[in-house]
C-alpha positions as CSV (number, residue, x, y, z in Angstrom):
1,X,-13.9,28.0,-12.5
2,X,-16.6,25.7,-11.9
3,X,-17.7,24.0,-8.1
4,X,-16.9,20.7,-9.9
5,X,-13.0,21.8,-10.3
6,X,-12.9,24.0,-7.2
7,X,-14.3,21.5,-4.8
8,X,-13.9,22.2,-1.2
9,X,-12.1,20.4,1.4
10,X,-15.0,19.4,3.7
11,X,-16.4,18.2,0.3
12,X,-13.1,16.0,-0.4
13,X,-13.2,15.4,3.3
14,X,-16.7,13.8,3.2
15,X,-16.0,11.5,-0.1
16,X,-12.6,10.6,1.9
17,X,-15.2,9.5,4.6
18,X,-17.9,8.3,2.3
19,X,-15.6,6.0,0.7
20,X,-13.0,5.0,3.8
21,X,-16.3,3.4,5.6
22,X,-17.1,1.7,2.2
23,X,-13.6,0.3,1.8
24,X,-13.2,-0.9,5.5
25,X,-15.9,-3.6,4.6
26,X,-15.4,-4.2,1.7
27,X,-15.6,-8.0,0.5
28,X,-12.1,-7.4,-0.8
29,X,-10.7,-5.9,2.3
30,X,-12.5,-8.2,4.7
31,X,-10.8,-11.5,3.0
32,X,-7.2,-10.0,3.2
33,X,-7.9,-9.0,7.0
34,X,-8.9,-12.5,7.5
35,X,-5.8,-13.8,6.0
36,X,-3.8,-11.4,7.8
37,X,-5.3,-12.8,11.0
38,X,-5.1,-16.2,9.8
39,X,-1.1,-15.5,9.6
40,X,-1.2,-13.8,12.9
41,X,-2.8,-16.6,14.5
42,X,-0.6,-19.0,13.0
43,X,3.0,-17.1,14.3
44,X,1.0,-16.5,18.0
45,X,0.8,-20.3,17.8
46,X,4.3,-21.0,17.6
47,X,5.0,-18.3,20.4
48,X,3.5,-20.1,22.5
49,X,4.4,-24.0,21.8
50,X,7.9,-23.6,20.8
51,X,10.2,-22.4,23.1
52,X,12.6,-22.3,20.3
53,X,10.5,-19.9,18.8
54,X,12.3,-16.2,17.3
55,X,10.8,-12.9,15.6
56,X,13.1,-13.5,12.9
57,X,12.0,-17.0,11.9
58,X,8.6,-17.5,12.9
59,X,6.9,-14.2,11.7
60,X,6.7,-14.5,8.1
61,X,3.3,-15.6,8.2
62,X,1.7,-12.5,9.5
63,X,4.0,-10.7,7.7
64,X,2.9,-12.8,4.8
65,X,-0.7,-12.3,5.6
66,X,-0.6,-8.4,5.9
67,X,1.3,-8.1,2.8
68,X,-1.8,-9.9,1.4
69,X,-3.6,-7.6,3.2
70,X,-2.3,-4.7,0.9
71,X,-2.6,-6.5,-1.9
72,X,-6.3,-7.2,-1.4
73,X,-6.9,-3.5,-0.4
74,X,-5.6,-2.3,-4.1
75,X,-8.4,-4.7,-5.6
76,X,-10.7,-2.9,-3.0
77,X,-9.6,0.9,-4.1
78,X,-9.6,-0.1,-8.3
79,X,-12.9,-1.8,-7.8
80,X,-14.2,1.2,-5.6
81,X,-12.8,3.8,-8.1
82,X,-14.3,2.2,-11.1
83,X,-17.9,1.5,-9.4
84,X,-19.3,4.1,-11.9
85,X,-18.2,2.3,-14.8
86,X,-19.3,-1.3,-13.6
87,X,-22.7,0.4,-12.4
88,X,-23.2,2.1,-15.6
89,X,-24.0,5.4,-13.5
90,X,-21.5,7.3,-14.7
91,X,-23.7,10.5,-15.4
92,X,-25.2,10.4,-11.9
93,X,-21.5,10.3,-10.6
94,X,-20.6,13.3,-12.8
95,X,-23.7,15.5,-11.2
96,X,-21.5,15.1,-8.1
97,X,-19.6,18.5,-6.8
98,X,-16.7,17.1,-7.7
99,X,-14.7,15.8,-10.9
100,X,-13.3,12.6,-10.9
101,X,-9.9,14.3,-10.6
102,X,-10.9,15.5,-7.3
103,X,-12.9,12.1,-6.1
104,X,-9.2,10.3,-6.5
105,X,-7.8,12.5,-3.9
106,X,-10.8,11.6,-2.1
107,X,-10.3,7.8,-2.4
108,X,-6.6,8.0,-2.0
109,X,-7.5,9.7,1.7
110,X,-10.4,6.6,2.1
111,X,-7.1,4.2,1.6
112,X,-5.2,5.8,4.4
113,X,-7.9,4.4,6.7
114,X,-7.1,0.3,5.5
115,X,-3.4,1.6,5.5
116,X,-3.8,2.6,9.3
117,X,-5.6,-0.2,10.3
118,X,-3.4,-2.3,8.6
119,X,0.1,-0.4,10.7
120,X,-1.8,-0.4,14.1
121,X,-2.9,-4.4,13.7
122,X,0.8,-4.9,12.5
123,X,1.8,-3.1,15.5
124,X,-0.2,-4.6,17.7
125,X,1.5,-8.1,16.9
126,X,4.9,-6.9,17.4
127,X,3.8,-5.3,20.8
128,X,2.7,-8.5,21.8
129,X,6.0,-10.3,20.2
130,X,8.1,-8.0,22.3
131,X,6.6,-9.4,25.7
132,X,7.2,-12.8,24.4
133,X,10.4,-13.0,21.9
134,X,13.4,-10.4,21.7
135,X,12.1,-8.6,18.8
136,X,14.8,-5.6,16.8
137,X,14.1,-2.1,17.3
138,X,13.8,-2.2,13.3
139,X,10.4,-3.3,13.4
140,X,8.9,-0.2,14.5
141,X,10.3,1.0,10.8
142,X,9.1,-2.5,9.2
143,X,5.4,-1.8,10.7
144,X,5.4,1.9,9.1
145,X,6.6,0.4,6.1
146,X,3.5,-1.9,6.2
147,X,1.1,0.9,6.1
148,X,3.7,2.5,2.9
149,X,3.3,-0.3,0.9
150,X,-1.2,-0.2,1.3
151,X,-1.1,3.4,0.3
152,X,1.5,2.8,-2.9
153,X,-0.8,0.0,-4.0
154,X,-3.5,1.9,-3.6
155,X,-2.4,4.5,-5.5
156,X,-1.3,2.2,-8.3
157,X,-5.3,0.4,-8.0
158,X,-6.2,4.0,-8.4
159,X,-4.0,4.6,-11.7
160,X,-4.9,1.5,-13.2
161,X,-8.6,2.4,-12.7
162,X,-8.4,5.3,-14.5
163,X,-6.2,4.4,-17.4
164,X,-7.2,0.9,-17.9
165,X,-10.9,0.9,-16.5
166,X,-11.4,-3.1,-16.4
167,X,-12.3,-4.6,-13.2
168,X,-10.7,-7.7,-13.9
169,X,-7.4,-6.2,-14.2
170,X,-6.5,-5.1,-10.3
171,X,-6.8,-8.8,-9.0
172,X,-4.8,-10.3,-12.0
173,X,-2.1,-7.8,-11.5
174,X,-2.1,-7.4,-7.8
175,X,-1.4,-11.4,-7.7
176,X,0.9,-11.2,-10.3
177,X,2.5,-8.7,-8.1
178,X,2.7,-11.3,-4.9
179,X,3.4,-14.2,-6.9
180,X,6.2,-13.0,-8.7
181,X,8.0,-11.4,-5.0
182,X,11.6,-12.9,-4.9
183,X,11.8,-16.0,-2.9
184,X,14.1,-17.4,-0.9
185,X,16.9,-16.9,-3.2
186,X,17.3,-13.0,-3.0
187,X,19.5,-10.8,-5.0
188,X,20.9,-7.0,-4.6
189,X,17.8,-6.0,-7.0
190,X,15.4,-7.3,-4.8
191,X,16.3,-4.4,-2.6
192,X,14.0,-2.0,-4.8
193,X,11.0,-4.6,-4.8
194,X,8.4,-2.6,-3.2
195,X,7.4,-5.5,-1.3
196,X,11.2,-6.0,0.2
197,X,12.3,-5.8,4.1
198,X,15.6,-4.5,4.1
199,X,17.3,-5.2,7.6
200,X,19.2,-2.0,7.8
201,X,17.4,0.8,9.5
202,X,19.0,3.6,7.2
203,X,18.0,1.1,3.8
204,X,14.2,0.6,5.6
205,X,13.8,4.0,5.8
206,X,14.8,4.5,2.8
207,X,13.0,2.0,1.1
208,X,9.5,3.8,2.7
209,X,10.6,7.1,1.2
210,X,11.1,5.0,-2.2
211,X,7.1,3.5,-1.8
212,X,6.0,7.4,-0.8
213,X,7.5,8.5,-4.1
214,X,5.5,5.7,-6.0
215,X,2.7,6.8,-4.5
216,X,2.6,10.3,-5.3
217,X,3.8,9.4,-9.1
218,X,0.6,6.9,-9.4
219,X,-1.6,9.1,-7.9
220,X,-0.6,12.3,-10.3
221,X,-1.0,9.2,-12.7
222,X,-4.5,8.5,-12.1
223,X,-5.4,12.3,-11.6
224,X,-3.9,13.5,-15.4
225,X,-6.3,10.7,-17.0
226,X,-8.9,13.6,-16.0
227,X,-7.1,16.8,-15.6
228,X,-3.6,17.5,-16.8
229,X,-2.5,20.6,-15.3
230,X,0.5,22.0,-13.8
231,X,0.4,20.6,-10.5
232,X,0.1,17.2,-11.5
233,X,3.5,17.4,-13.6
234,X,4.9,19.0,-10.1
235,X,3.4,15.8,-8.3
236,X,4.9,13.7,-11.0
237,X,8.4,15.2,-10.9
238,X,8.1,15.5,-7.2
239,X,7.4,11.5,-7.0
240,X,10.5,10.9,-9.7
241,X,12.8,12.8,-8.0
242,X,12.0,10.9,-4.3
243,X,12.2,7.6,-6.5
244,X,15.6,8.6,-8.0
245,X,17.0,9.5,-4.8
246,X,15.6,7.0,-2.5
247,X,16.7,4.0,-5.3
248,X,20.0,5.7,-5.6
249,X,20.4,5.4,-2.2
250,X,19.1,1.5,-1.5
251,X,21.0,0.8,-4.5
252,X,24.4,2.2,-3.5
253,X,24.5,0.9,0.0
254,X,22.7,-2.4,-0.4
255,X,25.0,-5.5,0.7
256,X,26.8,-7.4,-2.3
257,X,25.0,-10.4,-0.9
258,X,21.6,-9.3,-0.9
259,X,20.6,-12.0,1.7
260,X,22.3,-10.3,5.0
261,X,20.7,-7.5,3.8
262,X,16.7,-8.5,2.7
263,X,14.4,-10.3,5.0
């Protein structure tokens, strides 16, 4: 086996690194962080001049601006992953110690770093909520959920970079994605939108394992466009099975009227 299919974990480690530092400012990342402060500012606003002011009405706009946040971070991982292909250097990237199979691991690891930046900043809001508003012990499961939903995007940026290498694609999709999110009319399938807060704790949990499983089938996705192995039909199995359940589950329980159950 050669060092380009056998790389080593401090190798992965130091692409994971490599790439995290390159993603945390990027263009792409840096406008949906501004947006998500944008929507922070906006709900801190109404904290403090309307005394009528609740967690449940008045945060959709940060919660608005970090899911625009994850959005923009997908761009940022496809347009990272395909930076070969747009540079035309794709023989000095495949003199690297590591096949491409490998650098998606890598760049699925850089993500995690937007995805916990993303949950701490989320967190920090609803900290500062709780000292203000009464705020549901259910957040702390919406903020984790936050961080889900940045690392499933990611990993779908990542898929689509590999399949579908066309830079243009990721920000067409990824606002197709936002746009088409169900509105205020919701409905018992808007429970399995991966953008969806479900107001049961049990159905929020759920609903993260659901985005974990997406993640996992995307990335085994991205990696079989490069090496189609064993372990990436396990990782794809794996990820359908956790999807299966997760949906069963969300689907099953999920209120008849989806709107005492969806935020």
């Amino acid at each position: 086996m050669s060092a380009r299919t056998s790389a080593s974990p401090q190798v992965i480690g130091a692409l994971a690194r490599f790439d995290g530092r390159k993603l945390a400012t990027s263009g792409w990342v840096l406008v949906g962080l501004g947006i998500a402060a944008l929507g922070t500012a906006a709900f801190v606003s109404v904290v403090f001049t309307d005394a009528s002011a609740t967690w449940e009405d008045d945060v959709w706009t940060a919660h608005v601006g970090f899911m625009l946040l994850a959005v923009f971070t997908m761009v940022a991982v496809n347009w990272a992953a395909l930076r070969d292909h747009r540079e035309h250097t794709t023989e000095q990237y495949e003199s690297l110690p590591a096949d491409r199979a490998t650098r998606i691991v890598a760049m699925l690891g850089a993500a995690a770093l937007p995805a916990l930046g993303s949950t701490l900043l989320f967190g920090a809001v609803a900290w500062f909520a709780s000292t203000q508003l009464a705020v549901p012990a259910l957040t702390i499961v919406h903020v984790l959920h936050n961080g889900a939903l940045v690392l499933m995007l990611s990993s779908l940026g990542l898929a689509l970079a590999a399949w579908i290498p066309n830079p243009f694609l990721a920000p067409v999709a990824a606002f197709a994605f936002y746009l088409i999110h169900p509105g205020e009319s919701v409905a018992t399938w808007h429970a399995i939108w991966p953008m969806a807060t479900l107001l049961s704790g049990g159905l929020a949990i759920w609903h993260i394992a659901y985005l974990v499983g997406l993640t996992v089938i995307f990335a085994a996705l991205a990696q079989a466009r490069w090496r189609a192995r064993g372990s990436q039909a396990i990782a794809l199995l794996a990820g359908s099975a956790i999807v299966a359940v997760a949906l069963t589950v969300i689907i099953s329980r999920v209120c008849p009227t989806a709107g005492s159950c969806l935020l």
